[in-house]
C-alpha positions as CSV (number, residue, x, y, z in Angstrom):
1,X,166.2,77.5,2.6
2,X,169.6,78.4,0.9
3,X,172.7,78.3,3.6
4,X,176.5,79.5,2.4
5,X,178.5,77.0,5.1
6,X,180.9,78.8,7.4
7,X,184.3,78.2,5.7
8,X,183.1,80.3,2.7
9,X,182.1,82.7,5.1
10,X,185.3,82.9,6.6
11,X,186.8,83.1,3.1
12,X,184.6,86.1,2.3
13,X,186.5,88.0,5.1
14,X,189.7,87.2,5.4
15,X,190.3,86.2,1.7
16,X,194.3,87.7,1.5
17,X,195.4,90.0,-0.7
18,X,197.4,88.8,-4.1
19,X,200.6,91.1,-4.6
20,X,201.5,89.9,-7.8
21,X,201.3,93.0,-10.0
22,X,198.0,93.5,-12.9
23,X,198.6,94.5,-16.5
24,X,196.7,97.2,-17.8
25,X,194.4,98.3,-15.0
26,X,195.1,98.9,-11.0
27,X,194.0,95.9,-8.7
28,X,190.6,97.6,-7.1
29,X,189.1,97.1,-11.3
30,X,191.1,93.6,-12.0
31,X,191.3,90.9,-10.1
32,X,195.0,89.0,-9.7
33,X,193.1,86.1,-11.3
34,X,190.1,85.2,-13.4
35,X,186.9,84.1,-11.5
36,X,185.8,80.1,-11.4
37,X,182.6,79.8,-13.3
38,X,179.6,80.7,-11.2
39,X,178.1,76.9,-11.5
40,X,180.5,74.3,-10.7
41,X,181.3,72.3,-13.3
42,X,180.4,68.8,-12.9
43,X,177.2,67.5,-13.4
44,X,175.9,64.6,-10.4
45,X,173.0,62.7,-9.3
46,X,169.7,64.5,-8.5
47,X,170.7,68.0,-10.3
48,X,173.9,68.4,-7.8
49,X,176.7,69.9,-9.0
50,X,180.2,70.1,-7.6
51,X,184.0,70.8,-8.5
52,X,187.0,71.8,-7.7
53,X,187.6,75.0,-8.8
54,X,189.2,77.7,-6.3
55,X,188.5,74.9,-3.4
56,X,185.7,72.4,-3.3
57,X,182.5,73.5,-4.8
58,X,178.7,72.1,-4.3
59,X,175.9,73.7,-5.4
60,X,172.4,71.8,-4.2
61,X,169.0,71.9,-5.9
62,X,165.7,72.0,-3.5
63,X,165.8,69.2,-0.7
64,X,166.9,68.1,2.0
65,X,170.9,67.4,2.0
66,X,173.2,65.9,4.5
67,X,177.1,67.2,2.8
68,X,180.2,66.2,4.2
69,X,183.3,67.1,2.6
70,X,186.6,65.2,3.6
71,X,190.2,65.1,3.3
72,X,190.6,61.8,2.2
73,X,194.7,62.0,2.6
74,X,194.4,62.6,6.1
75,X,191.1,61.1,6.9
76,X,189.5,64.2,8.6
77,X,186.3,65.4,7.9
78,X,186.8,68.9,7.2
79,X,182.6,70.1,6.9
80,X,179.4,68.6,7.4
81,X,176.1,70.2,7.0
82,X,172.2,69.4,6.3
83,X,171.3,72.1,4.3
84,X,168.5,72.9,1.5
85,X,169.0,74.5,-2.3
86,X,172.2,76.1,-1.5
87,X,176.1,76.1,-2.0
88,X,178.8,74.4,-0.1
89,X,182.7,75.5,-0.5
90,X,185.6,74.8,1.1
91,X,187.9,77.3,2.8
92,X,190.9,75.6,1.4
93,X,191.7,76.7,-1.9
94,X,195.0,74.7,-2.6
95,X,194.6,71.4,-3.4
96,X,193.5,68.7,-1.4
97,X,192.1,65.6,-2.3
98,X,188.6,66.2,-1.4
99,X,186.1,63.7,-0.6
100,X,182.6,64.4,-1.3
101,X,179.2,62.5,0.1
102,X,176.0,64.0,-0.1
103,X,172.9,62.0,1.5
104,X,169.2,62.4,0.7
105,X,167.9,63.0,4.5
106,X,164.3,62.0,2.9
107,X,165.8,58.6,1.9
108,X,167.7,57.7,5.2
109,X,168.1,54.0,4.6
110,X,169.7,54.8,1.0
111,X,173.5,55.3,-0.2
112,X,174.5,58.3,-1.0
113,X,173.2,60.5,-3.8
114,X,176.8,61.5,-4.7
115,X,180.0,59.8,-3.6
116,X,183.0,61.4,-5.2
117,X,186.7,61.2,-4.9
118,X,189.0,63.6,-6.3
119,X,190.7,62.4,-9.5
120,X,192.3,64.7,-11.6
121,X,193.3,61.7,-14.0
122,X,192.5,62.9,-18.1
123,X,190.1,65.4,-16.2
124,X,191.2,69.0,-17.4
125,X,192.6,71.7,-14.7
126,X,193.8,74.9,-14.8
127,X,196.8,76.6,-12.5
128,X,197.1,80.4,-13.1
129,X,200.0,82.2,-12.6
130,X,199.9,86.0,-11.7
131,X,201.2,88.1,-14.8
132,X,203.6,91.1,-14.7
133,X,206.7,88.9,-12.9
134,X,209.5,86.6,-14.2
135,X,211.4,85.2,-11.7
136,X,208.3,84.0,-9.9
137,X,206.7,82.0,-12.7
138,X,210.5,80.6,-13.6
139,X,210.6,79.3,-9.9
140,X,206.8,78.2,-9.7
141,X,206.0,76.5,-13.3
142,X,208.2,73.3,-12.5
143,X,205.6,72.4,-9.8
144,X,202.8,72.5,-12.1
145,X,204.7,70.1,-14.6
146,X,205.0,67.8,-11.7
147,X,201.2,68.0,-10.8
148,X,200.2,67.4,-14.2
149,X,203.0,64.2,-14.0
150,X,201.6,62.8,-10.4
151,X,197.7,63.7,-11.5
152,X,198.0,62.5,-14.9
153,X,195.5,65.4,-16.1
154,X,195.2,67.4,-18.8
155,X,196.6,70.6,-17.9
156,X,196.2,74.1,-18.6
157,X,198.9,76.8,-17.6
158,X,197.6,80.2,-17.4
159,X,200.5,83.2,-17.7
160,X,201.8,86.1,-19.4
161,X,201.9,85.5,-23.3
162,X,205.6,87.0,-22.7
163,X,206.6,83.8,-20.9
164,X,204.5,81.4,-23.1
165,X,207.6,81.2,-25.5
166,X,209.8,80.0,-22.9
167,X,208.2,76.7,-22.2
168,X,205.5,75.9,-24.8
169,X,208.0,73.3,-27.4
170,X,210.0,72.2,-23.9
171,X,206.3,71.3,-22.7
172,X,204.3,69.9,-25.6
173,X,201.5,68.0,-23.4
174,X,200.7,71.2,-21.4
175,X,198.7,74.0,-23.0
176,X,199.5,77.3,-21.9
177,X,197.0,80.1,-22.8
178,X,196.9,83.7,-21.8
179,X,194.4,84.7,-18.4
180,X,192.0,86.3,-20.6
181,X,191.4,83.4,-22.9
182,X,190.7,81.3,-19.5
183,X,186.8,79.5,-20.1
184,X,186.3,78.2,-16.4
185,X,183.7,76.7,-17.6
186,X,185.9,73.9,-18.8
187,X,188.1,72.9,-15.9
188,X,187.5,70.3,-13.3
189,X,189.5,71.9,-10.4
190,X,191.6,75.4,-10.8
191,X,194.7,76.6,-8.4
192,X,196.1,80.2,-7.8
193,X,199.8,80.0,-7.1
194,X,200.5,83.5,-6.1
195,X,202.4,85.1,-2.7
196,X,199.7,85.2,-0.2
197,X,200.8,87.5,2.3
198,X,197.8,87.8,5.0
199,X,196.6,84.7,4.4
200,X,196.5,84.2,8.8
201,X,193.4,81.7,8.0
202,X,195.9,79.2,6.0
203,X,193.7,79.2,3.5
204,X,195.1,79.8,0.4
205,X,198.7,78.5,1.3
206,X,199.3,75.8,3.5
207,X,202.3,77.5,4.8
208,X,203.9,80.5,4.7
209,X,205.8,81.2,1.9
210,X,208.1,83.6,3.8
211,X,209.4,80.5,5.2
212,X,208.8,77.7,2.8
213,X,211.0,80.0,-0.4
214,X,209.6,81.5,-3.2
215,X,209.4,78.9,-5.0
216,X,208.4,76.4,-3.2
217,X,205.6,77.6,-2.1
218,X,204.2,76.7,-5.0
219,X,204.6,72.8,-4.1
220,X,202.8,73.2,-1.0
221,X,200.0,75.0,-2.6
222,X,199.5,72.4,-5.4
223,X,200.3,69.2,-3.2
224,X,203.8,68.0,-5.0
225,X,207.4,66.8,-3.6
226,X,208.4,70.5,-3.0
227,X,212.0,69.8,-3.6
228,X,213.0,72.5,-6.1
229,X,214.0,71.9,-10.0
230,X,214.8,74.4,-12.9
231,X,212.4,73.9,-15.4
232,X,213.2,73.1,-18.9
233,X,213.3,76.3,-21.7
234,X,212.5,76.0,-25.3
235,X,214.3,78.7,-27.2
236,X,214.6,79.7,-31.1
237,X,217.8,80.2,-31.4
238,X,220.2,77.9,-29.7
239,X,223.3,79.9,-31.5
240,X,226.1,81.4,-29.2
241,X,225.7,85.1,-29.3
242,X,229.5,86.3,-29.1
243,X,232.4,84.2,-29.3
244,X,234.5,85.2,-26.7
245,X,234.0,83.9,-23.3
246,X,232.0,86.5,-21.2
247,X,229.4,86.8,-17.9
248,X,226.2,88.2,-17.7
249,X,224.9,90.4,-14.7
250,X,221.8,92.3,-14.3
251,X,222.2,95.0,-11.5
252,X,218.1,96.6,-11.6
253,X,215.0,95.8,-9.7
254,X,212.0,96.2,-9.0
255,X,212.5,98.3,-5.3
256,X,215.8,99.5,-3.9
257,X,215.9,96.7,-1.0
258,X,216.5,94.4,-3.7
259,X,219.7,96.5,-5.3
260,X,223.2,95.8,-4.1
261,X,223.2,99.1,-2.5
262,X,227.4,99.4,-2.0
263,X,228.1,102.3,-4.3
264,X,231.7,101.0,-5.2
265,X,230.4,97.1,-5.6
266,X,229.6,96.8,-9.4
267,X,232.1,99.3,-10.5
268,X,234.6,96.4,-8.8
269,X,233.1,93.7,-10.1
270,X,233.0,94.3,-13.1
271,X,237.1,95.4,-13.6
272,X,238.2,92.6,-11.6
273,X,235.7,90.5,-14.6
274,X,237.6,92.6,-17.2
275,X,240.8,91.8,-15.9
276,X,240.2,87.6,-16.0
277,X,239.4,88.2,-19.7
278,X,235.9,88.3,-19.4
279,X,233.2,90.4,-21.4
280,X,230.7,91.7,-18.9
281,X,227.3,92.0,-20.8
282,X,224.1,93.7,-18.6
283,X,221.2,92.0,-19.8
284,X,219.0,94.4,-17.5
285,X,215.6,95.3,-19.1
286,X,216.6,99.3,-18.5
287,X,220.0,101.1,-18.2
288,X,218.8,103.0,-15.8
289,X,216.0,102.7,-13.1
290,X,214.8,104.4,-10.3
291,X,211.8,106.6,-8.1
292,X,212.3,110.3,-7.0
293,X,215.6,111.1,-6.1
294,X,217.0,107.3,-6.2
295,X,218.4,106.5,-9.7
296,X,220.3,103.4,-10.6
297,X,222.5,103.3,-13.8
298,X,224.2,100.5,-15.8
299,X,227.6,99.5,-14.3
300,X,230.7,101.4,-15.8
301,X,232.5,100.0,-18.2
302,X,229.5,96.9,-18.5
303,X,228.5,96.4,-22.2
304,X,224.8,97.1,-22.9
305,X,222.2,94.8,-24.2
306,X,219.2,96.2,-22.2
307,X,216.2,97.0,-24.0
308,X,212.7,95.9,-24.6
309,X,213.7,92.7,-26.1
310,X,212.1,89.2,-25.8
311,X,212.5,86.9,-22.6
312,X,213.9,83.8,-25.1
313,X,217.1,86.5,-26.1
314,X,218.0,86.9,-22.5
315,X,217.6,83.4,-21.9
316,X,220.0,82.9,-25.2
317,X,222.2,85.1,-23.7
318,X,222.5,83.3,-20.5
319,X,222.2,79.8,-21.9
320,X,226.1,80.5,-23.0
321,X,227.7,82.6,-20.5
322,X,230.0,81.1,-18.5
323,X,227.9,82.6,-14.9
324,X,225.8,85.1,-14.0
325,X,225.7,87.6,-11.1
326,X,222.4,89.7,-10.6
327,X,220.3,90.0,-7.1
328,X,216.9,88.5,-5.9
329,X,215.3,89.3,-9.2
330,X,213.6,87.2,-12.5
331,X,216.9,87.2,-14.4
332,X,218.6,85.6,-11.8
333,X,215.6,82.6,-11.8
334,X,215.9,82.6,-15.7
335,X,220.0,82.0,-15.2
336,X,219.1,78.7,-12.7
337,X,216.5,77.8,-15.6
338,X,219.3,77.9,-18.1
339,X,221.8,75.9,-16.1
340,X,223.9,78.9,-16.0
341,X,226.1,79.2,-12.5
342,X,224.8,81.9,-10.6
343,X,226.0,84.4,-8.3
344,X,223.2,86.0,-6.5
345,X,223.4,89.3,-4.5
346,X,221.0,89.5,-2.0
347,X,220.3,90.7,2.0
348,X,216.9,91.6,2.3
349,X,215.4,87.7,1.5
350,X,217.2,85.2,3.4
351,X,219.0,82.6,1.7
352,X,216.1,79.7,1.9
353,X,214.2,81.9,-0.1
354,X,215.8,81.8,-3.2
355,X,217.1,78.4,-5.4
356,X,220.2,76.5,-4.1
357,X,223.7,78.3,-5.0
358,X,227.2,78.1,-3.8
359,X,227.1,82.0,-5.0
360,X,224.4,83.0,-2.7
361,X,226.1,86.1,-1.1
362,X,224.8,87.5,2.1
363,X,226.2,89.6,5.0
364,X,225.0,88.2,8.5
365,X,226.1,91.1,10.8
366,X,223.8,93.5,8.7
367,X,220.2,93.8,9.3
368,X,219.1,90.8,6.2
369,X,216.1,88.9,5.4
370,X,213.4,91.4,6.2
371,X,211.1,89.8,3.1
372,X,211.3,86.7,5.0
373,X,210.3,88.0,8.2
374,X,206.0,87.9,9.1
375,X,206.2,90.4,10.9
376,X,206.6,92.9,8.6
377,X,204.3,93.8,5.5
378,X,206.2,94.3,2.4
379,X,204.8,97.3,0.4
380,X,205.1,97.3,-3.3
381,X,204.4,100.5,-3.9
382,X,207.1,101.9,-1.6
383,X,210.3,101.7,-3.4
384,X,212.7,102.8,-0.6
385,X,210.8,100.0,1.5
386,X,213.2,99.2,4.5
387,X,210.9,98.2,7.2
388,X,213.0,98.2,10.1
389,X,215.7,101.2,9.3
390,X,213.7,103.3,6.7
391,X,215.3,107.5,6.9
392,X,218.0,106.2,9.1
393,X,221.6,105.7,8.4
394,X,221.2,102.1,8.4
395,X,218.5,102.2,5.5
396,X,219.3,99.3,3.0
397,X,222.7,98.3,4.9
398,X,221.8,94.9,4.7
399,X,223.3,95.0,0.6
400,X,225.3,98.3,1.3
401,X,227.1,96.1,3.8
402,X,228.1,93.4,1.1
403,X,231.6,94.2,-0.2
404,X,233.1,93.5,-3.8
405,X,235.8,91.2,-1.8
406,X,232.5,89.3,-0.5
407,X,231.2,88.8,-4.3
408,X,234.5,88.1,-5.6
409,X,234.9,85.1,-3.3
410,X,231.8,83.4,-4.4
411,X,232.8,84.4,-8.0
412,X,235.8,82.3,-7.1
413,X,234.1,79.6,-5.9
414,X,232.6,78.7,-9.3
415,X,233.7,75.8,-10.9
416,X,233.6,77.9,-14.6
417,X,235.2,80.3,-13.1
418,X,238.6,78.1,-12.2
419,X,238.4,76.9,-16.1
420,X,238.9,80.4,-17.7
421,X,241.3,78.9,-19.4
422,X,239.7,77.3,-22.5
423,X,238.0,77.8,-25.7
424,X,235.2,80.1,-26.4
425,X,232.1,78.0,-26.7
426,X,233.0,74.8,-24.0
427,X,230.1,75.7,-22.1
């Protein structure tokens, strides 16, 4: 008899959909993530085997079993089943510190065949980021270098071999690879840490990232002190790249709700910059961006270092600007991660979503935080997505609404910005 227990049943229908975008193929031919190996990975008593990859795995030769899985932090028993050759899985797939005890029903006066607790300790495990995003993985890697701290494991960091560069010296006891040189055949437990958006179930988030933050969703879903941190960078050259004192900004993104959508904003910012002495460098991956009829350019009278250059150059560039003002995008995350102050533009994601600032800018009497809101289903592939004013006059008025004045207060604000005053290179 061969029985799949009901939480993997329930996983097998309302397993949520990853929105974290796929290189090279479209999401219906490549998964977000690789697949756990189809055998769990850790050999027990009696031909068992069991892990924790994607959740907690056993898989049972002919018998007769008694299988409880537990929650040993909490003390609940989360399954139990008698069952024959067959698998067991959990529903949860973030980490929890499983309990596992599997009887013998033919041997009722015996201990148990298997008695495991989770212990990640020198055992190695894998956490795979999504590829094609940057600010995500800024905000979400400091988590896994606190799991790998409080589990004492040998960790593995899955991501895009773009990122790789940023962290790899900074991080010399983690080994990051690429997804497709993942072998799950090697790894004691595996975690996803992704934006889970119809997760309903709870079952690959513990809460909601929508109102966790961005980033901290990521603590939640790997079990550590969710209390945010800007991870550490490793870059190859440390040199200032201009001598005079200047500011970075990055004006593009990836959809329109995430532009500051005033048409008179940058062009303000950016003189009223000029005028304090400052060189204003856009450090935007393209001049100019857009779909259809909706076209975004660099900022006038902004100097251009945009381009298809590497991630460790715009963090270079950041590392020694006195601030930075950009939206709810992955340069903004890769200014935090370079200590750099930052100003961040932003209506549609509320201000919990994002990392602590003093230059968080938002206007409250505009429709805001839509992202942030579950009842509404962000579409990627929409790029005038406004959910609740879409072909109305109030499309996108939540950043259209945020004036230069507004900007230029929290510009103000800055500590660096009060010492203009000083010698190129203080910072």
């Amino acid at each position: 008899m061969s029985i799949t227990n009901q939480m993997e049943s329930r996983d097998r229908i309302s397993s949520p959909r990853h929105e974290a975008p796929v290189a090279s193929a479209p999401p219906a031919l490549k998964a977000p993530f690789p697949a756990p190996a189809p055998l769990p990975t850790q050999q027990a008593a009696e031909g068992i085997r069991f892990d924790f990859n994607l959740g907690c795995r056993v898989a049972l030769p002919a018998g007769d079993w008694r299988v409880r899985l537990t929650d040993l932090d909490t003390g609940n028993v989360l399954y139990e089943t008698t069952i024959g050759a067959g698998t067991v899985s959990s529903a949860k797939k973030y980490f929890v510190r499983f309990g596992i005890e599997i009887h013998d029903r033919t041997r009722p006066n015996r201990p148990a065949v298997v008695s495991h607790a989770y212990d990640a300790a020198s055992q190695p495990v894998l956490i795979q980021f999504p590829v094609g995003t940057l600010g995500d993985i800024v905000g979400w890697f400091p988590y896994a270098v606190k799991f790998q701290r409080q589990h004492h494991c040998r960790l593995t960091c899955a991501m895009s071999a773009q990122l790789i560069p940023l962290f790899e010296e900074a991080y010399p006891e983690i080994e990051f690879i690429e997804p497709d040189a993942v072998r799950p055949e090697r790894y004691y437990a595996t975690y996803n840490i992704g934006l889970f958006f119809d997760d309903s179930a709870g079952d690959w988030q513990p809460c909601d990232f929508r109102q966790t933050g961005l980033h901290r969703t990521a603590g939640y879903i790997l079990g550590v002190d969710p209390f945010e941190t800007p991870p550490l960078l490793a870059l190859d050259d440390e040199r200032r790249p201009i001598e005079e004192r200047y500011v970075c900004i990055a004006t593009q993104s990836t959809t329109q709700c995430k532009y500051w959508n005033n048409p008179e904003g940058w062009r303000e910012i950016v003189a009223f910059l000029k005028d304090q002495g400052y060189r204003v460098i856009c450090i935007d991956q393209k001049p100019v961006h857009g779909h259809g009829i909706v076209w975004n350019h660099i900022p006038h009278g902004a100097e251009d270092q945009t381009g298809e250059r590497p991630i460790t150059e715009r963090a270079r560039w950041l590392k020694h600007a006195d601030f930075f003002v950009g939206l709810s995008s992955g340069l903004s995350w890769l200014a935090w991660a370079a200590r750099t102050p930052v100003v961040l533009i932003s209506g549609f994601s509320s201000a919990s979503n994002e990392f602590s600032t003093p230059g968080r800018v938002i206007n409250y009497h505009a429709c805001n935080s839509c992202w942030n809101d579950p009842r509404v289903r962000f579409d990627h592939s929409d790029f005038l997505w406004c959910p609740r004013h879409a072909g109305t006059p109030r499309q996108f008025e939540c950043t259209r609404l945020i004036t230069a004045a507004q900007v230029k207060a929290a510009i103000q604000r800055l500590p660096a910005f009060a010492a203009t005053v000083g010698t190129p290179g203080e910072n």
